[in-house]
Backbone bond lengths (Angstrom), bond angles and torsions (degrees), N, CA, C in turn:
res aa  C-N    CA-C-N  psi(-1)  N-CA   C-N-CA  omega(-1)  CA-C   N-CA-C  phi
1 X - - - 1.446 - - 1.526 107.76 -
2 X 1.291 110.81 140.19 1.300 116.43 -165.69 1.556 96.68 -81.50
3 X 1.738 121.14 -176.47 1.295 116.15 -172.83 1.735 86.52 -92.66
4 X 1.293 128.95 -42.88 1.559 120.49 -177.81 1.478 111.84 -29.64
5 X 1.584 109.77 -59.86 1.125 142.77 -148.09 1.751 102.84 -68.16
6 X 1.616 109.34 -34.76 0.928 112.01 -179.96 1.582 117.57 -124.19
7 X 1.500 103.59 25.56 1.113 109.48 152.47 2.355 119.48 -93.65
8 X 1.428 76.53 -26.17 1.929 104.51 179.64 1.763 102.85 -72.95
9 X 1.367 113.13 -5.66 1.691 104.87 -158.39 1.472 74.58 -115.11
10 X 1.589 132.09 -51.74 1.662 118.62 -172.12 1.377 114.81 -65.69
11 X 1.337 106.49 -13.80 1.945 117.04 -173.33 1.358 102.99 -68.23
12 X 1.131 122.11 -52.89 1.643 142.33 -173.53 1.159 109.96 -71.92
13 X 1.243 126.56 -45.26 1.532 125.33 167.08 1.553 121.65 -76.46
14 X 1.412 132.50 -7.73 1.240 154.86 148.42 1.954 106.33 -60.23
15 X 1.516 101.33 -70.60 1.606 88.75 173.12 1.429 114.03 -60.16
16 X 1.163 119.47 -31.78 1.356 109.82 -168.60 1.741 115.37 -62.17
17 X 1.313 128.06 -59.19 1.130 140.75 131.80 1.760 107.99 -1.71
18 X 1.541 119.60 -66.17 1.553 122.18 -176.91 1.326 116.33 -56.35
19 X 1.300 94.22 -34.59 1.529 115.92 -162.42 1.752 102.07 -81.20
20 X 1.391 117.04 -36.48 1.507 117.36 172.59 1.758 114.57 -86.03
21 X 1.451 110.86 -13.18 1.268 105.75 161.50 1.548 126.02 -66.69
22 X 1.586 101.43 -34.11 1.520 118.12 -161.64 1.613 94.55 -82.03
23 X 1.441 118.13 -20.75 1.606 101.52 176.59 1.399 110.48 -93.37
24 X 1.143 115.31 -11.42 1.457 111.71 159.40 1.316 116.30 -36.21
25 X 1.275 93.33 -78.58 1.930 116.92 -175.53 1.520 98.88 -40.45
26 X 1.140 115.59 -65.45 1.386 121.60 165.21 1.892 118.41 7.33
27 X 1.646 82.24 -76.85 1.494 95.73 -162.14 1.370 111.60 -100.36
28 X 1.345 124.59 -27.38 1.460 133.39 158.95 1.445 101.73 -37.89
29 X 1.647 124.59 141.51 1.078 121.90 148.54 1.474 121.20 -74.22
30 X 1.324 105.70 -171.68 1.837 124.09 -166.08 1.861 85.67 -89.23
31 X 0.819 93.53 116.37 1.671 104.88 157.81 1.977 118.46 -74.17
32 X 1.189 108.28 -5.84 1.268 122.56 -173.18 1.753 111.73 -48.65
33 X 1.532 117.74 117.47 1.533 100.69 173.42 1.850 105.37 90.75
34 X 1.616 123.50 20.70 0.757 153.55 -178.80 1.249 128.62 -144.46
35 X 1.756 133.12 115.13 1.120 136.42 175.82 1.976 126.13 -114.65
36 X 0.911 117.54 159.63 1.826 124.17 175.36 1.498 85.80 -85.90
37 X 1.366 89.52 124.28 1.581 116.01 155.37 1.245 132.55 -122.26
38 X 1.658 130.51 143.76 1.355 106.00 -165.22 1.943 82.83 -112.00
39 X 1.933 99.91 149.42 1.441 125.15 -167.71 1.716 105.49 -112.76
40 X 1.330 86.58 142.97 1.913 83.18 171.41 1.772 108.05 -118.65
41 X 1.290 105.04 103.85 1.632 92.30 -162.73 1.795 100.77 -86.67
42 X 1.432 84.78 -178.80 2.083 92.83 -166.68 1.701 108.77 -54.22
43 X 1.002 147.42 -25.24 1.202 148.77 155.13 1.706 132.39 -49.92
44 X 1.386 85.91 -28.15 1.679 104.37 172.63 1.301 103.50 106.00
45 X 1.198 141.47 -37.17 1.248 137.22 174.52 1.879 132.63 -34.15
46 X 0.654 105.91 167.68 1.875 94.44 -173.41 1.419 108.75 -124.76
47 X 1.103 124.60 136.17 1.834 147.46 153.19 1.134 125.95 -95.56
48 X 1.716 114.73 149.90 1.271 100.62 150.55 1.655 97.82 -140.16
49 X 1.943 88.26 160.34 1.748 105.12 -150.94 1.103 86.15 -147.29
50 X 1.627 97.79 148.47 1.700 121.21 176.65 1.270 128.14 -88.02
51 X 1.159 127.66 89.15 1.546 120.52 -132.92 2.149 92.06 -125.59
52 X 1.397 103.71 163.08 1.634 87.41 -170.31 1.924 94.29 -83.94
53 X 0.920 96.21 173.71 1.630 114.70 -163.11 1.470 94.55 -71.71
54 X 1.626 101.53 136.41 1.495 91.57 -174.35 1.672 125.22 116.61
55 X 0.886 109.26 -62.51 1.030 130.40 158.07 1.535 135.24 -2.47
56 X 1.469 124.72 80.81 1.489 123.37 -177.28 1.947 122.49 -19.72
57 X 1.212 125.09 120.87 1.499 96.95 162.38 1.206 118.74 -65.93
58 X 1.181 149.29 1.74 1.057 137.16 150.34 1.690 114.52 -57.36
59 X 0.881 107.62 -34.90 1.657 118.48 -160.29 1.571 88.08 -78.42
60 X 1.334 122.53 -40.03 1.494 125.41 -151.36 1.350 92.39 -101.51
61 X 1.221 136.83 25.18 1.563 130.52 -170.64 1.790 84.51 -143.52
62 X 1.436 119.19 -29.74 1.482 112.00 161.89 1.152 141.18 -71.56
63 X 1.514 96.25 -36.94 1.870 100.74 141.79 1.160 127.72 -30.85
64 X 1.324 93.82 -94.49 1.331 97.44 -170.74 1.625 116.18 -51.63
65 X 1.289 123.15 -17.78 1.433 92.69 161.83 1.294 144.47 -72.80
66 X 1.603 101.13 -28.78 1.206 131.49 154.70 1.710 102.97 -35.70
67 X 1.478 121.61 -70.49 1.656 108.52 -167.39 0.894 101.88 -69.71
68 X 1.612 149.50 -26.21 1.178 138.62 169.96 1.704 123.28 -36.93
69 X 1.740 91.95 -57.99 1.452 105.68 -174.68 1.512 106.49 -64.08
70 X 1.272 133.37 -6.46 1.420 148.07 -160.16 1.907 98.21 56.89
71 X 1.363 143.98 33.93 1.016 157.99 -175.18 1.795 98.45 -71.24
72 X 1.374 119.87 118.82 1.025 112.99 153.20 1.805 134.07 -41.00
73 X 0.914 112.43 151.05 2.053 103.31 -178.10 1.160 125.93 -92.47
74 X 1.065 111.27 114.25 1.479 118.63 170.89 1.049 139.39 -30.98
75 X 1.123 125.37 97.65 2.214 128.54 177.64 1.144 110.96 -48.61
């Protein structure tokens, strides 16, 4: 393989790669107005959860117990 040849084969596999990052972004939502928080759930153990900005630790320690318990979320 020539060096062109295998400079043209890493190019394509580079976009390709770009190209599956960029549909990420795509379909992921905006995390915007959202922060990592770390949780202390009823066991004592610790989390961390993506909770919107703001957010009581109380509220963010109810979460996560909530996903713990696999508990649907509260409106």
């Amino acid at each position: 393989m020539s060096d062109d040849e295998h400079y043209e084969n890493n190019a394509n596999s580079a976009g390709t790669a770009n190209d599956a990052a960029n549909e990420q972004d795509r379909v992921r939502p905006p995390l915007l107005g959202t922060e990592m928080r770390e949780a202390t759930l009823p066991d004592g153990s610790q989390a961390v959860v993506v909770v919107r900005a703001g957010t009581s630790q109380d509220e963010v320690d109810e979460q996560a117990a909530r996903l713990r318990r696999g508990a649907p979320e509260a409106k």
